[in-house]
C-alpha positions as a Markdown table, in Angstrom:
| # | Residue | x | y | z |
|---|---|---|---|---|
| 1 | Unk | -12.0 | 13.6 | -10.2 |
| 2 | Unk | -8.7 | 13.6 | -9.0 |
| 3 | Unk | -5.6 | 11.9 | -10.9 |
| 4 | Unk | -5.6 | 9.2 | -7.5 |
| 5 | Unk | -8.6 | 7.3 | -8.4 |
| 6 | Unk | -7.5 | 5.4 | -11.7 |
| 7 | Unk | -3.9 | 5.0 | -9.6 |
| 8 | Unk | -5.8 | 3.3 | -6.8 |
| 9 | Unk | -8.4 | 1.2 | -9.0 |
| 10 | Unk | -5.3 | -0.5 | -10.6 |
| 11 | Unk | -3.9 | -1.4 | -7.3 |
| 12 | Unk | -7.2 | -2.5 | -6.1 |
| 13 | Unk | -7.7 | -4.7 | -9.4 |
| 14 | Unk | -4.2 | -6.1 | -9.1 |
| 15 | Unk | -4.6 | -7.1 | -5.2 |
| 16 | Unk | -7.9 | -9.1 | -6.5 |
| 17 | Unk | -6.0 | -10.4 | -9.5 |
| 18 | Unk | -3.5 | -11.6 | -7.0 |
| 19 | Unk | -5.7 | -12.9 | -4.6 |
| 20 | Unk | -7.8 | -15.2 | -6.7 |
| 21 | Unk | -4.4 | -16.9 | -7.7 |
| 22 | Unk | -3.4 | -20.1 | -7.2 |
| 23 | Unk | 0.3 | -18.5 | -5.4 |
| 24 | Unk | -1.7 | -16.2 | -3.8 |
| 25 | Unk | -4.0 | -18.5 | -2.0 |
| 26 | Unk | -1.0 | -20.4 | -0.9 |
| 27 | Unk | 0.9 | -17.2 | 0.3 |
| 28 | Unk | -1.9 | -16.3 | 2.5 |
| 29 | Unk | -1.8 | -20.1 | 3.9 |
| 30 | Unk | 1.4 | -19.9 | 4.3 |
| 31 | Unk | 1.3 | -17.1 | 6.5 |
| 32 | Unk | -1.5 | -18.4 | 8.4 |
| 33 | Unk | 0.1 | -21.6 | 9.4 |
| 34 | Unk | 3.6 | -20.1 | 10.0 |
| 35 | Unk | 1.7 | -18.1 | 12.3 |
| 36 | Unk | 0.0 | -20.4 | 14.0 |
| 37 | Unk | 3.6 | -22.5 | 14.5 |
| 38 | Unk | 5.2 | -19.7 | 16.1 |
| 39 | Unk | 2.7 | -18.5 | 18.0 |
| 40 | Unk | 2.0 | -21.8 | 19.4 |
| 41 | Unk | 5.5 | -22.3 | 20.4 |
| 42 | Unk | 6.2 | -18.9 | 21.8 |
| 43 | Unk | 2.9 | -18.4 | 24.1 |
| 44 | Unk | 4.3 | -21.7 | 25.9 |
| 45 | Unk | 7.3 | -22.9 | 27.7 |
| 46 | Unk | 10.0 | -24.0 | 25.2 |
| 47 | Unk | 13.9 | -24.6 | 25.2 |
| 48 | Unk | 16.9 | -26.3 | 23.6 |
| 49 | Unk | 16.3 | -26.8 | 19.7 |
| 50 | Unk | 12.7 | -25.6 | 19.5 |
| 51 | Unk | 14.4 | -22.4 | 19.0 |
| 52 | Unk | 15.9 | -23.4 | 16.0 |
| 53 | Unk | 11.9 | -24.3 | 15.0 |
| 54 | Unk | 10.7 | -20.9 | 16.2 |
| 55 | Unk | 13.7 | -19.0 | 14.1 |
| 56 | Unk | 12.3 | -21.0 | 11.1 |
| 57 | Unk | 8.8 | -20.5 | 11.6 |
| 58 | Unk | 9.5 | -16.5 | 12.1 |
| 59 | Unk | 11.9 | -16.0 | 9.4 |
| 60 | Unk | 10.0 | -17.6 | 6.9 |
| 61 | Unk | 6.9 | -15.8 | 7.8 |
| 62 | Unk | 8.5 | -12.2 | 7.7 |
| 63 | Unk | 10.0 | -13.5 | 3.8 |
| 64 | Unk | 6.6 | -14.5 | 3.3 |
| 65 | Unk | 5.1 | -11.3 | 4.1 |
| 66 | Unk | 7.3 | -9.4 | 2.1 |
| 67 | Unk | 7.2 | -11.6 | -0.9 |
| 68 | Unk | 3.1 | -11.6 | 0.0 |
| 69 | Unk | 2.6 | -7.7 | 0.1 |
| 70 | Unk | 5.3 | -6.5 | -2.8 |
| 71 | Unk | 3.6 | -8.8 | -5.0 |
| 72 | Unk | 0.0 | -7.9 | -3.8 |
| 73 | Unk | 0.8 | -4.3 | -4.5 |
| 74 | Unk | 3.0 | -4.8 | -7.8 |
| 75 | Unk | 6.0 | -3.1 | -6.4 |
| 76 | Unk | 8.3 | -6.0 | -6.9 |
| 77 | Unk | 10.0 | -3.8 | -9.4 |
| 78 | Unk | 11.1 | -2.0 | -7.0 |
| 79 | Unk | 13.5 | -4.9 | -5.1 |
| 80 | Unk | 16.8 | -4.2 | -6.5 |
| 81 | Unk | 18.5 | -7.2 | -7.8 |
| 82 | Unk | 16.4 | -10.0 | -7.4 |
| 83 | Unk | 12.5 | -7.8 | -8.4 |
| 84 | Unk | 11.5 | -7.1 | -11.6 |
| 85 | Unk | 12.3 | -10.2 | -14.4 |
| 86 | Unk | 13.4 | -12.2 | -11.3 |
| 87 | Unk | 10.4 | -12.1 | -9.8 |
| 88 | Unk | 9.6 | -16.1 | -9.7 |
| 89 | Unk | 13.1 | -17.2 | -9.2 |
| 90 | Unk | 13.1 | -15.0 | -6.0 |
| 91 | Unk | 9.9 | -16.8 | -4.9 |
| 92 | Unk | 11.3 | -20.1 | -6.4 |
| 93 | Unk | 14.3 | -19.7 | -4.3 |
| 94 | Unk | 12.0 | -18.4 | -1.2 |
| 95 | Unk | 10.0 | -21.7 | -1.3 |
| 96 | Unk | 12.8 | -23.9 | -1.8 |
| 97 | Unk | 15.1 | -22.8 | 1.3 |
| 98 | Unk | 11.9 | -22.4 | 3.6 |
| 99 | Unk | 11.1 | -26.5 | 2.4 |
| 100 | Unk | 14.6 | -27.4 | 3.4 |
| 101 | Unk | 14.5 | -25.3 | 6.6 |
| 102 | Unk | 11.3 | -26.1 | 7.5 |
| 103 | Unk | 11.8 | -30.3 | 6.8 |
| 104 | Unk | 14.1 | -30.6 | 10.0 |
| 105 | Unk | 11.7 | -28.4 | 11.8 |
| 106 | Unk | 9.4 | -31.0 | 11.7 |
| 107 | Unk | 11.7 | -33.4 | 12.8 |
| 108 | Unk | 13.0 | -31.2 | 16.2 |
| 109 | Unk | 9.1 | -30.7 | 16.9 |
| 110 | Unk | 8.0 | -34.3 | 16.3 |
| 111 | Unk | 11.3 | -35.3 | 18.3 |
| 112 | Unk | 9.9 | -33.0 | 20.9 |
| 113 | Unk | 6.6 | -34.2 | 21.1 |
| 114 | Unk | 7.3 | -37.7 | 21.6 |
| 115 | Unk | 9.8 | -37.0 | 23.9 |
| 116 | Unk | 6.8 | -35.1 | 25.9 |
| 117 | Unk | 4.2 | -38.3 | 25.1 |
| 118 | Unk | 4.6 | -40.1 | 28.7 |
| 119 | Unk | 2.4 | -37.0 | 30.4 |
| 120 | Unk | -0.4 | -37.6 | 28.0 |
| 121 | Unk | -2.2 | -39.2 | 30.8 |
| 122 | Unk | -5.3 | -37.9 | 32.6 |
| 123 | Unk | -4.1 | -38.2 | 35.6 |
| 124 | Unk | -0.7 | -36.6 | 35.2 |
| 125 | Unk | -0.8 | -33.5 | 37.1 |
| 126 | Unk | 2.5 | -31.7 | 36.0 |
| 127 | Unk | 2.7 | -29.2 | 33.2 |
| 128 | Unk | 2.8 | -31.2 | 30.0 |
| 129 | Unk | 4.1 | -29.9 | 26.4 |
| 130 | Unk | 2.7 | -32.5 | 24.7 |
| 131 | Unk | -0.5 | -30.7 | 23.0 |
| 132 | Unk | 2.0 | -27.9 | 22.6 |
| 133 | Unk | 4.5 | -29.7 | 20.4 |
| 134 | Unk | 1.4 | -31.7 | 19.0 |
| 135 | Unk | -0.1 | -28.9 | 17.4 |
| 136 | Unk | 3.2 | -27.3 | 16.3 |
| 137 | Unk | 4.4 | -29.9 | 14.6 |
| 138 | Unk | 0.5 | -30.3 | 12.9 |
| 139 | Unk | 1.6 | -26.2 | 11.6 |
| 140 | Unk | 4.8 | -27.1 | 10.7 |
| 141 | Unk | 3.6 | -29.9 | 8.5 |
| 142 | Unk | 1.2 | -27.8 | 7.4 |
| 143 | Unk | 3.5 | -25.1 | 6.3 |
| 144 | Unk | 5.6 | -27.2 | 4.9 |
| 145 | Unk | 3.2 | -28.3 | 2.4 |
| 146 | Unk | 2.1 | -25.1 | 1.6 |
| 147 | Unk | 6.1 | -24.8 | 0.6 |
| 148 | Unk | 6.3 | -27.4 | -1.4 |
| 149 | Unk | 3.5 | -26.8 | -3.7 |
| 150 | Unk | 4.2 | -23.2 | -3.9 |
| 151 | Unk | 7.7 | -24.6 | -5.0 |
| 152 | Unk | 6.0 | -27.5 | -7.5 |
| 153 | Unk | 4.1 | -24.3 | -9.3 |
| 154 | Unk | 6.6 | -22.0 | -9.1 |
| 155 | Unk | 8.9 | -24.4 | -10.7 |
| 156 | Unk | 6.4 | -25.2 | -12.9 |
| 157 | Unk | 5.8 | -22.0 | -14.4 |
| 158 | Unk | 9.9 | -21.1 | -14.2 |
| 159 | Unk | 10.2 | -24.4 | -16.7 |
| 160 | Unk | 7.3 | -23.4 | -19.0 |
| 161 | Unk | 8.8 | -19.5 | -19.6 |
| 162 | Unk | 7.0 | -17.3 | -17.1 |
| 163 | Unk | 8.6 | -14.1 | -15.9 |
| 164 | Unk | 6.0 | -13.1 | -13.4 |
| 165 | Unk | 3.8 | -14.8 | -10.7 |
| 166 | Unk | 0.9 | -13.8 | -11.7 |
C-alpha cells in the first residue's frame, strides 16, 4: 500500500462532494453554455461588437474553469490573496461581474439578431446570421442565468456565515 492511495481517495471523495453540489452543478452549466456561446459565434462569420460578446463569453469561461477545477480539487488554498477564507467572496465577485458583463452581451446579440431577421426567409439565398445570433443569444441568456443564481446562492450563503462553497 503506498502513502498515494488515501491522498488520492480524498481528492476523489471531494471532486464527488463537489459535484453533487448545488454550485457545482451550476459551474459545470456554466461552462457548458459559455461554451456553447463562443463557439457558436466564433465557428461563423462575425464583426463589430460581437467581439465584445465573444471576449465575454471566453473570459468568463476561462474564470469559470479556474474557479471550477481549484474548487473541484480543494486547492483554492493555494490562490494567494483571494483562496483560502475568501473563497465565496471570490466566487461572489466572479458571478457578480460575469452578470453585469454578460447583461449587455445579451443585448449586442439580440441587437444583432434582429438586425439579421429580414433573411429569415426561405427563399433568401444569401448567407444569413440569423440562426447564428439566434442561438447565441439563447447561450448567453442561458449563461446568464446560470450567473445569477450562482450569485443568489452565493450571496446567500456569504449573508448566512459561510466560509467555503461547499
Amino acid at each position: 500500500m503506498s502513502p498515494q492511495q488515501p491522498q488520492s481517495s480524498a481528492v476523489r471523495a471531494n471532486i464527488l462532494k463537489f459535484l453533487k453540489t448545488f454550485l457545482g452543478i451550476l459551474r459545470v452549466l456554466q461552462i457548458v453554455f459559455g461554451a456553447g456561446l463562443w463557439v457558436t459565434i466564433a465557428a461563423n462569420k462575425y464583426e463589430g461588437s460581437m467581439h465584445f460578446v465573444l471576449f465575454v463569453a471566453v473570459l468568463f469561461w476561462l474564470l469559470t474553469l479556474a474557479l471550477f477545477f481549484l474548487t473541484l480539487l480543494d486547492k483554492q488554498d493555494l490562490v494567494p490573496f483571494v483562496g483560502g477564507q475568501r473563497w465565496l467572496l471570490t466566487n461572489l465577485v466572479h458571478d457578480v461581474a460575469a452578470a453585469a458583463l454578460y447583461l449587455p452581451a445579451i443585448g449586442v446579440v439580440i441587437y444583432k439578431t434582429e438586425r439579421n431577421a429580414y433573411c429569415n426567409l426561405d427563399k433568401y439565398q444569401h448567407m444569413c446570421l440569423y440562426k447564428v445570433y439566434l442561438t447565441a443569444a439563447v447561450f448567453a441568456c442561458l449563461a446568464c442565468v446560470a450567473y445569477l443564481v450562482s450569485l443568489v446562492y452565493c450571496a446567500c450563503r456569504k449573508c448566512r456565515g459561510a466560509q467555503t462553497v461547499i
